[in-house]
N, C-alpha and C positions, 0 to 999 in steps of 0.2 A: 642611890637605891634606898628604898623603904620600904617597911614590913606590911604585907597585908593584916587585915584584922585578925586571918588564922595565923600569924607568927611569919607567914613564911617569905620570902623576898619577893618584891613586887615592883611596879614602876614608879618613877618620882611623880607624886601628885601635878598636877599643870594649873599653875597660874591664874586666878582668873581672867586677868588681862590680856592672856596668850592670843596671840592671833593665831589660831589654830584653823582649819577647813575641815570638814568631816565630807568623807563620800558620799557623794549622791544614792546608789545604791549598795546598800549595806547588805552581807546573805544573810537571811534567816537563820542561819545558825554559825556558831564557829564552823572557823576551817582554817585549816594550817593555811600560809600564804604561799602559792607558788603563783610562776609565769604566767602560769593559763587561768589561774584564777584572777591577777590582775587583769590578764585580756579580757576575759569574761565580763569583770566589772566594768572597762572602761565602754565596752562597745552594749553594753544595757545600757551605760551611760548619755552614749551617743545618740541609740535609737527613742528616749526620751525624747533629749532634745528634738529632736525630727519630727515625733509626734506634732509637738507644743508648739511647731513653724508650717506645721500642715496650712494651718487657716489664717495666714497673716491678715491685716489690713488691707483689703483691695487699691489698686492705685487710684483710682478714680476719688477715690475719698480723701487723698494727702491735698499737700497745699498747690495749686495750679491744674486738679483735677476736675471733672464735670462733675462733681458729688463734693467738691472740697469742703467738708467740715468747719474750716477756718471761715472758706468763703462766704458760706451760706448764716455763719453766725454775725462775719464783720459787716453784710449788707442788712443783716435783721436790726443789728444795732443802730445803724449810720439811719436807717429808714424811722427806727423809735427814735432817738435820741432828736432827728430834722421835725417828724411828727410832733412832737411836745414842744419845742421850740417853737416852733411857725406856730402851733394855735394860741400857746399863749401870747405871743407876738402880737397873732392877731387879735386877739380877746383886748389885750392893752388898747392897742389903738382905736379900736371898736368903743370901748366902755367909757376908757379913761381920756382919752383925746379926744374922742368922736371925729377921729379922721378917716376918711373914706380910703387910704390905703391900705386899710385892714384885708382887704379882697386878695392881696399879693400872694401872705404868709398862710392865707386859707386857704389859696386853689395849691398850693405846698403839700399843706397839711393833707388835702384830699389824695393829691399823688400818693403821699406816700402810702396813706391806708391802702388806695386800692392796688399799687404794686408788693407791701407786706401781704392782702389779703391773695394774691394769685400765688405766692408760693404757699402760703400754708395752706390752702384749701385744696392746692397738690400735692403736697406734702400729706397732709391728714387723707383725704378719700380716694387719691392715685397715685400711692408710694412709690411704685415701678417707673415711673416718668415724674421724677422730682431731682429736677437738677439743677444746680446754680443760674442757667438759664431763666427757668422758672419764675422766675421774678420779674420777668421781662422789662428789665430795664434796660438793655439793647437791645431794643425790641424797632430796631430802623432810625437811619438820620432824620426822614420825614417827621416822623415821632415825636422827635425830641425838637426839631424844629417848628412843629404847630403847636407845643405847649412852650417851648421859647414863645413865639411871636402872640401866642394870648396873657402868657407871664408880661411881656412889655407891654401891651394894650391896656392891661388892667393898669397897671403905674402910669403910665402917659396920662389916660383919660379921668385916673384918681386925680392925680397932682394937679392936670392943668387944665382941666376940665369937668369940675366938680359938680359944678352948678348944673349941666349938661346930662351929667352922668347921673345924679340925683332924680330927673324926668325919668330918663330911661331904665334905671334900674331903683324903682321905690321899694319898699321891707314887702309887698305885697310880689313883686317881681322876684325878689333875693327867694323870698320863702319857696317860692313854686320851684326856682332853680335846683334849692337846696332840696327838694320832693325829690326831683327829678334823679338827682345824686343817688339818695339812699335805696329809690326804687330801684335805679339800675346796677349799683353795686348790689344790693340784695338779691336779685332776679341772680345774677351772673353767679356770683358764690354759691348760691341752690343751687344752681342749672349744675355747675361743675362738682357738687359734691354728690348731689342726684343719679347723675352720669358715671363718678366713679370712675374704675379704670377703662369705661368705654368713652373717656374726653381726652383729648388732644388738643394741645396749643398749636399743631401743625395739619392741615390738611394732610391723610391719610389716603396712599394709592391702591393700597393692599390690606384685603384684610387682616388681621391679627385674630392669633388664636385665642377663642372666649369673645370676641367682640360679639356684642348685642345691640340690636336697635330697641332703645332706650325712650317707651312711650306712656311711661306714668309721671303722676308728680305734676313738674311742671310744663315737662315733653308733650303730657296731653292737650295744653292748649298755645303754647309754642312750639314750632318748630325747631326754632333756633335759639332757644334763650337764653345761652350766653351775648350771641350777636345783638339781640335787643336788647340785653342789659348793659352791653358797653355801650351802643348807639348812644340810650337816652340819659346815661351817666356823663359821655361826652358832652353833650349839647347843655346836658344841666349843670356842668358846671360853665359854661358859658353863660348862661342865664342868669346864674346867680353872681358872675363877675360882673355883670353887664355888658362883656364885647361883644357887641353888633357884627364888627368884620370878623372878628374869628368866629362865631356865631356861625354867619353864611358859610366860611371857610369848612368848619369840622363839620357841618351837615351834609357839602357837597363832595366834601373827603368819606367821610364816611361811608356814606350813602354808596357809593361806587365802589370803595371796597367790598363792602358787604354783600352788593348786588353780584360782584364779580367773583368774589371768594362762596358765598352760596350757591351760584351755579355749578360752580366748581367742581364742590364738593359733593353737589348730589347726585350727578355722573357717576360720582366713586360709590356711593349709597346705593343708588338703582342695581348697579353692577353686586354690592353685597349682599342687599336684599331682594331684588325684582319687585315681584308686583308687593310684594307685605310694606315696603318701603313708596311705592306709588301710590296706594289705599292710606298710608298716614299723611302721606303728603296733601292728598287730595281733601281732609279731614281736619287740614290744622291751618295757622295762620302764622309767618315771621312777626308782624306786627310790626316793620318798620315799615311807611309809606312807600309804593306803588316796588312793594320786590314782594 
């Protein structure tokens, strides 16, 4: 026992080092301690708690979800981290070797900008459909097997067939390729930031509510300008590898999907808009040859 400062008996001062807990909610004023006054406190206690679990984390945002946090950082990384590696790879062997298989770690390099560049550009101007998908880089086997089989053509034809590949793809050829590239990665990232939350990476059967047809910018003289901007990003990176067969290969892939996915899709259009949608059609141009 110890005296308070008025003299009179008071409790033993506490330790600093006490591991002591204090109540979450303390009354406003004294009061004697009884039953109901504990229960009182413990259950304001509780409904604290309750509050402050209203709004957890959604699941979709933990690890293995379609929004996953973890996800969408460890593929942003893996894609910078491969990006900076392959070009200067490639820049090495370009400047300092002057070997022709600089083409490999470059058509690398370009993947990956324009698979980082499809998640942020959904990310930034169509938040509501931004999801680990997004990135499409399971974006189909075929996919990844026609930039396999142009990844192997470019080293074949480097390595063993230099002299050959030198004809066919000279700095005058490289450079148009490398046009071709930036036009249509540039075309495609406007088109989709322009668009907004009226773009989709998935053909759409139904309207959604707020959807608009989207006819300024660069909609007023594309139709489809995302679809143009990957066509001739496709083919330009072909160009500036020099593959001849893949070349023919992603023109005649291409070409077919886009012919077959625009038809598609405007079916769904006509039915959202009618005629407002038949009038732009009639007014504008895909710009990839005979679609």
């Amino acid at each position: 026992m110890a005296l308070s400062p008025n003299g009179t008996p008071g409790p033993a001062p506490t330790p600093a080092h006490a591991d002591i807990s204090l109540p979450l909610n303390r009354p406003a004023q004294r009061e004697k301690w009884s039953p109901e006054l504990d229960a009182k406190m413990r259950a304001q206690g509780a409904s604290n708690i309750h509050i402050r679990n209203l709004n957890p984390v959604p699941r979709a945002f933990w690890q293995g979800g379609d929004r996953s946090l973890s996800g969408i950082a460890i593929r942003a990384f893996l894609l910078g981290v491969t990006m900076g590696l392959s070009t200067l790879c490639s820049l090495v062997i370009l400047f300092y070797y002057q070997n022709p298989l600089w083409r490999a770690p470059f058509f690398v390099a370009i993947l990956c900008i324009f698979h980082f560049l499809e998640f942020w550009t959904t990310a930034e101007y169509n938040t509501p459909t931004a999801f680990v998908s997004s990135f499409l880089l399971a974006n189909g086997s075929r996919y990844r097997q026609a930039h396999t089989f142009a990844l192997i053509e470019s080293i074949i034809t480097s390595y063993f067939f230099p002299g050959w590949q030198a004809r066919v793809n000279p700095p005058s050829v490289i450079m148009l390729g490398l046009g071709m590239v930036i036009v249509g990665q540039v075309v495609r990232s406007l088109a989709m930031a322009q668009a907004g939350t009226n773009f989709n990476h998935q053909v759409q059967s139904q309207k959604n509510e707020g959807h608009e047809l989207v006819t300024s910018g660069l909609y007023s003289v594309f139709r489809h300008p995302s679809y143009f901007g990957f066509f001739w990003w496709g083919l330009g990176t072909q160009v500036a590898l020099g593959n001849c067969v893949s070349f023919v290969g992603y023109a005649g892939v291409l070409w077919y999907f886009f012919s077959t996915r625009i038809r598609h899709e405007e079916k769904h259009l006509i039915v959202f808009f009618g005629d407002e949608y038949k009038a732009y059609r009639e007014r504008t141009r895909v710009w990839i040859p005979f679609i």
